[in-house]
Backbone bond lengths (Angstrom), bond angles and torsions (degrees), N, CA, C in turn:
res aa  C-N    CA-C-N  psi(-1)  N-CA   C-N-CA  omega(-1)  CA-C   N-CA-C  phi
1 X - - - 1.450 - - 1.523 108.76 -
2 X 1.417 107.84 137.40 1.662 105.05 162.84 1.081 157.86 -55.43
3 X 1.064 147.38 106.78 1.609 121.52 -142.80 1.009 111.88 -87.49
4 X 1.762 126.82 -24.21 1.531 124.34 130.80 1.412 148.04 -15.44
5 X 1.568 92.56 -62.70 1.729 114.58 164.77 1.590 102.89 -56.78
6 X 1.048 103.94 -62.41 2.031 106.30 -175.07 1.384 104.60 -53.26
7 X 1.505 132.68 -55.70 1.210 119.95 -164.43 1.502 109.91 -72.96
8 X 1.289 118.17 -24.23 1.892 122.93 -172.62 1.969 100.30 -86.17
9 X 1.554 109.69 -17.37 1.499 92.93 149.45 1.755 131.36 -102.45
10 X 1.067 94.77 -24.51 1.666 115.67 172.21 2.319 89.45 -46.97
11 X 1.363 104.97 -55.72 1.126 93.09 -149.81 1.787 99.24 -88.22
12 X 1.010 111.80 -9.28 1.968 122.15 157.61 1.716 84.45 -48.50
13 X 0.768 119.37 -69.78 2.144 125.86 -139.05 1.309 122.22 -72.53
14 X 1.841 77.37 -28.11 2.034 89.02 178.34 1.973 93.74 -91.63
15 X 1.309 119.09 -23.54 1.590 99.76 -161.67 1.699 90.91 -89.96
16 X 1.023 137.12 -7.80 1.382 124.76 153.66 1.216 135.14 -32.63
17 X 1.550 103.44 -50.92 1.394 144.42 175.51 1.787 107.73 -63.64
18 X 1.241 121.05 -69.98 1.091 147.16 -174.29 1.695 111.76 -60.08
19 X 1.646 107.03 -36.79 1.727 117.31 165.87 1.776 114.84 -50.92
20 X 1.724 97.06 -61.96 1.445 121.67 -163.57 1.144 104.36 -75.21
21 X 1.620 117.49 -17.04 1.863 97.88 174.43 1.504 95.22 -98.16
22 X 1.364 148.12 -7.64 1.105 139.01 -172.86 1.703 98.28 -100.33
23 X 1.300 124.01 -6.69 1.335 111.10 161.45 1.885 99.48 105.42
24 X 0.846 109.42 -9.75 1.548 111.24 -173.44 1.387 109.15 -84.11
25 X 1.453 116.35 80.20 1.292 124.04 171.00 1.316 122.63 -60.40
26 X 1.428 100.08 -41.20 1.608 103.37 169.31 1.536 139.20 -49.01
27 X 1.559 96.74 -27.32 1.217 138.63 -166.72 1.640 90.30 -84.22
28 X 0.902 94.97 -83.78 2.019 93.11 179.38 1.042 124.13 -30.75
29 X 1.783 114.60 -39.22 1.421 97.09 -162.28 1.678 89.82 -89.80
30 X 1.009 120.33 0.15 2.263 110.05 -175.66 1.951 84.86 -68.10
31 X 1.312 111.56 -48.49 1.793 88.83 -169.95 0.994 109.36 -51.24
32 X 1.460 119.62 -22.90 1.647 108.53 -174.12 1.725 115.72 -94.72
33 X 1.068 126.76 20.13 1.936 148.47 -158.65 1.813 83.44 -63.51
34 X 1.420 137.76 -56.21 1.204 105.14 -163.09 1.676 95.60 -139.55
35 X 1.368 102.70 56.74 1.357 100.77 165.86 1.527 114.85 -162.28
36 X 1.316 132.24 -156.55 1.501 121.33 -141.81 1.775 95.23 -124.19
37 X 1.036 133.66 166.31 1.579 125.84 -155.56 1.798 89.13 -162.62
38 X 1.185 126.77 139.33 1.539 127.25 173.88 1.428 116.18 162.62
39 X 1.518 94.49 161.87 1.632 96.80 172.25 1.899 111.98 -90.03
40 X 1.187 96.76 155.96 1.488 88.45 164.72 1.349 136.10 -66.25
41 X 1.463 106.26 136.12 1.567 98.58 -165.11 1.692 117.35 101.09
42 X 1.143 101.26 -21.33 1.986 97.12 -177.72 1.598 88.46 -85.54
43 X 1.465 105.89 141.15 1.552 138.31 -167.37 1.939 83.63 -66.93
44 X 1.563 128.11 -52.50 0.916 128.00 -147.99 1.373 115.24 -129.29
45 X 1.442 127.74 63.48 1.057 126.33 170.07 1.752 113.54 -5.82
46 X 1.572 128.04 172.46 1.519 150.28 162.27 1.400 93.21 -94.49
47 X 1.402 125.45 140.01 1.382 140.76 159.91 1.113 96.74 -126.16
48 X 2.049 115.36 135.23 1.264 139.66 145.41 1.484 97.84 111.53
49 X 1.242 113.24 178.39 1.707 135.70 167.58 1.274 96.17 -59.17
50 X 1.434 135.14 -84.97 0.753 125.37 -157.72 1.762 144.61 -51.17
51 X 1.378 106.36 -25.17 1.142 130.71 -167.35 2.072 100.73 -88.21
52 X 1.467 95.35 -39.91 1.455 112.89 -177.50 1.531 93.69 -67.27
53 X 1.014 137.81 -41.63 1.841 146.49 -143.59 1.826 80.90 -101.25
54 X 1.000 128.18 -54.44 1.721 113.80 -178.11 1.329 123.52 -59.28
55 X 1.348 106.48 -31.96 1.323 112.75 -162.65 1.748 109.11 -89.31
56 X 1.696 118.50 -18.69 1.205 140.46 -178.04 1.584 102.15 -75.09
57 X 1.435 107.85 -46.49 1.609 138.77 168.88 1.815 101.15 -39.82
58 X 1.127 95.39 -66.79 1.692 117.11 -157.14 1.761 88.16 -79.42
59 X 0.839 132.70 12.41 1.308 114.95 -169.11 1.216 114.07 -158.10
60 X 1.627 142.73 -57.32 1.541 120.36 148.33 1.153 133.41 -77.51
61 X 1.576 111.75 150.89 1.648 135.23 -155.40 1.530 85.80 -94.44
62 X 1.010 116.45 138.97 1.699 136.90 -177.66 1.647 96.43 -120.94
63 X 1.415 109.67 155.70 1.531 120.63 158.70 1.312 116.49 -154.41
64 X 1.379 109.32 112.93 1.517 120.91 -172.01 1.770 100.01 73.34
65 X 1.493 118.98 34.13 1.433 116.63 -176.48 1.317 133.44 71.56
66 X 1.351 120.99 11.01 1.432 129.46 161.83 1.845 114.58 -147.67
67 X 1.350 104.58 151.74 1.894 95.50 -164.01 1.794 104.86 -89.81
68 X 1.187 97.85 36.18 1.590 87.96 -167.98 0.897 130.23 61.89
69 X 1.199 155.99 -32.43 1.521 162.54 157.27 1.513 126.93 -11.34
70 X 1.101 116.56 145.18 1.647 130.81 158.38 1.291 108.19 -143.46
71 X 1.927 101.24 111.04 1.490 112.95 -169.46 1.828 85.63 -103.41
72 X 1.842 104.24 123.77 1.650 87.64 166.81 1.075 83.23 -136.28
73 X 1.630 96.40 152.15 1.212 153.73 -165.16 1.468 113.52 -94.41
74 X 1.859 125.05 121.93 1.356 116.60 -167.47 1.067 100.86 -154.13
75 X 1.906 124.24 164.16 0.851 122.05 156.95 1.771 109.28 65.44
76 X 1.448 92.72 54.97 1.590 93.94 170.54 1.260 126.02 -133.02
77 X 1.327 90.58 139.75 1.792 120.43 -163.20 1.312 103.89 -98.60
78 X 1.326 139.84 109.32 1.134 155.66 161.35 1.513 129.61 -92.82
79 X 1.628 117.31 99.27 1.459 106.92 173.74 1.289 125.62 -103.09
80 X 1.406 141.04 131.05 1.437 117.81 -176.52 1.825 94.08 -125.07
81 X 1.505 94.90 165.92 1.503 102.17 -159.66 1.404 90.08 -163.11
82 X 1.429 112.88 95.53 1.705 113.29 -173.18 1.245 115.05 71.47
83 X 1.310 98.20 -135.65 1.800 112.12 172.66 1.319 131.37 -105.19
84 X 1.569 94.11 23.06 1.952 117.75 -177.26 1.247 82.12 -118.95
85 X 1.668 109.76 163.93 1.667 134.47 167.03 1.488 108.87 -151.84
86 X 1.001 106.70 166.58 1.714 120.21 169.29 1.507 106.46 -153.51
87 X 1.416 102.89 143.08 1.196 103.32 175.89 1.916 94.05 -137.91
88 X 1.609 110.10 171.61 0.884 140.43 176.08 2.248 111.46 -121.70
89 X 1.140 127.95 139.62 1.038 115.45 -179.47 1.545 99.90 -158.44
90 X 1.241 144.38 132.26 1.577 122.99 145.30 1.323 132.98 -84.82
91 X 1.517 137.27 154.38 1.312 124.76 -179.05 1.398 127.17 -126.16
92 X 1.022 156.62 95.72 1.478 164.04 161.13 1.825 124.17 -49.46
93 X 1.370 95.23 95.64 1.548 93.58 -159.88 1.813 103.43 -103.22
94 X 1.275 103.45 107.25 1.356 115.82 -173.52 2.324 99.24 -90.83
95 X 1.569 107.16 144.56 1.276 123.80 159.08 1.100 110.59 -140.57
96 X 1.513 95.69 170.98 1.789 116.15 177.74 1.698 88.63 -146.12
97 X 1.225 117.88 137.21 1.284 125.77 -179.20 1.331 92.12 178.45
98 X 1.936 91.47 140.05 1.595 118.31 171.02 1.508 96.32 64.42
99 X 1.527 105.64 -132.17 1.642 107.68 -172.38 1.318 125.18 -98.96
100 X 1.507 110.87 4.41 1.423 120.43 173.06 1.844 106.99 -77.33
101 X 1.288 97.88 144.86 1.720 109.03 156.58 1.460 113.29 -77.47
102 X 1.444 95.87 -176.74 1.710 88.53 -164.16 1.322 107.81 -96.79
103 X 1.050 105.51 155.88 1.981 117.75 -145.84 1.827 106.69 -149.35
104 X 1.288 102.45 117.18 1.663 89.48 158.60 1.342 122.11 -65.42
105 X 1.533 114.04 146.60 1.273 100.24 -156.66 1.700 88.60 -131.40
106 X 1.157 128.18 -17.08 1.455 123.04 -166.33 1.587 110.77 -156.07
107 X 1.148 137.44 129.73 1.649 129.60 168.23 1.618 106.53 -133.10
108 X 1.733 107.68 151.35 1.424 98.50 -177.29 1.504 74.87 -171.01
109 X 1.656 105.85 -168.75 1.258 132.03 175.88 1.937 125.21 -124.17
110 X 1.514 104.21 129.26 1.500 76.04 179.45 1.676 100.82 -95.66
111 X 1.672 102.40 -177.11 1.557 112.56 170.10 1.418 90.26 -122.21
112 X 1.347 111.77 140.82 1.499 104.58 165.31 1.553 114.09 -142.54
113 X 1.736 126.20 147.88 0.978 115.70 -176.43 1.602 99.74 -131.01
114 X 1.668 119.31 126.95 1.301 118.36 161.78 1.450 134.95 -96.08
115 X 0.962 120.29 -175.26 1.369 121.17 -175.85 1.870 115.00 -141.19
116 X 1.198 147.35 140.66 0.770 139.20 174.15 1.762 126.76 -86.26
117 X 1.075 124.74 110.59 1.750 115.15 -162.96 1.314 95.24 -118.10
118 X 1.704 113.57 141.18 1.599 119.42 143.77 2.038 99.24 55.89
119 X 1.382 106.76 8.60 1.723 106.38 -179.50 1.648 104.42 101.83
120 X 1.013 119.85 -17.59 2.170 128.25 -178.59 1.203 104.40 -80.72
121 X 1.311 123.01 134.66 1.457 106.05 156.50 1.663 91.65 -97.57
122 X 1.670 92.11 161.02 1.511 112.20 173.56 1.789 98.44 -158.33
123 X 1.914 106.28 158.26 0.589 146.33 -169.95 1.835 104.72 -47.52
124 X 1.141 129.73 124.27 1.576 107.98 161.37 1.726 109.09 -140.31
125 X 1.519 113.98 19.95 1.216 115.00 137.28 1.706 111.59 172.78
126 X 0.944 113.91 157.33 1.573 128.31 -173.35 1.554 96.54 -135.64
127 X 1.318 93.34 133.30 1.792 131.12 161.41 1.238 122.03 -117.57
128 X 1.506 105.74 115.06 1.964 108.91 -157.50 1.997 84.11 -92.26
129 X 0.805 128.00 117.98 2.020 125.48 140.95 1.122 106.03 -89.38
130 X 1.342 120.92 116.18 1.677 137.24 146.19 1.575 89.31 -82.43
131 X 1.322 97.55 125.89 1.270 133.94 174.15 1.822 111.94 -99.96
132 X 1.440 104.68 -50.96 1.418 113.07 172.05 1.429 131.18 -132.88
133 X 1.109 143.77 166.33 1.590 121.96 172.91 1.628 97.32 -164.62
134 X 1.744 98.51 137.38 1.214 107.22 -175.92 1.351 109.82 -125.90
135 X 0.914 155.56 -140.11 1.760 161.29 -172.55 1.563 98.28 -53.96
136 X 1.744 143.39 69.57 1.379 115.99 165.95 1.651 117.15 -96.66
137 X 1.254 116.06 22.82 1.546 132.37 159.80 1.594 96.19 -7.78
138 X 1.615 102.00 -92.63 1.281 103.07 -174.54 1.548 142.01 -88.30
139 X 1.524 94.35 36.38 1.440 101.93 178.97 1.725 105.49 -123.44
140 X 1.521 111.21 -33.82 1.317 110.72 167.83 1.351 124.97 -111.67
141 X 1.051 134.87 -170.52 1.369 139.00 -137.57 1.695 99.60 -148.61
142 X 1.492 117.37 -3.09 1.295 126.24 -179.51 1.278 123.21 -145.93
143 X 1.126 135.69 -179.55 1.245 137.99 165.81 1.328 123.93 -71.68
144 X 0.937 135.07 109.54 1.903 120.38 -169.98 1.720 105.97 -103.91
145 X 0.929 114.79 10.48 1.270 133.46 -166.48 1.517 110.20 -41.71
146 X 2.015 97.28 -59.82 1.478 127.23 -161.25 1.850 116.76 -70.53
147 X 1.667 83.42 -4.50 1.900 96.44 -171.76 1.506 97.88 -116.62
148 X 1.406 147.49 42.24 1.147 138.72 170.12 1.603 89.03 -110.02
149 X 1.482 96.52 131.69 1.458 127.45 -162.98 1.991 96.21 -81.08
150 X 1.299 105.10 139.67 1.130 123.58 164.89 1.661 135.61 -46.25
């Protein structure tokens, strides 16, 4: 494996992470510009930036422009095979907001599959598993209830 290839997806997986706690929704959804974004189990994945950037919109609570968060990223398994990859990773997304201390608030696993373009790797689909979920009141805007993986 490349240590190139690994670090240009290693560093896709962590700036995902690093977008959504800094509030840059916009930012998140460009990793996702030509590939597929979802929880497990939805019939119909989100395709593109744009669709990824609404739904980030429509769905985390920001304050003063970022949701408080620290999403980290662990336990990652990286395979590459040509100019495709997959990886495996889990994530533990700890906040502190309003009058709570800081609290894990959510854990799951992603799936991810890349692609190699023009020499870049980029994103060409993510599978969110919530595995667990504890207090995300004030980090989401919905119920996440219905997507914790089996």
């Amino acid at each position: 494996m490349s240590s190139d290839a690994r670090a240009a997806i290693e560093t896709l997986i962590f700036s995902y992470a690093e977008r959504l706690d800094l509030g840059d929704l916009d930012g998140v959804g460009q990793l996702f510009a030509d590939s597929t974004y979802g929880p497990a189990g939805v019939a119909e994945p989100l395709r593109g930036a744009q669709a990824v950037t609404e739904i980030m919109q429509a769905s985390i609570q920001l304050y003063d422009g970022i949701p408080r968060t620290k999403h980290v990223t662990s336990n990652l398994i990286i395979e590459i095979d040509g100019e495709r990859a997959r990886a495996r990773s889990y994530f533990t997304v700890f906040q502190s907001a309003g009058e709570v201390s800081l609290q894990p608030i959510v854990q799951g696993r992603y799936h991810d599959t890349f692609e190699q373009e023009g020499g870049n790797w980029c994103f060409s689909a993510r599978v969110v598993f919530m595995d667990a979920i504890g207090d995300v009141s004030r980090h989401l805007k919905f119920d996440p209830s219905d997507f914790v993986a089996d």
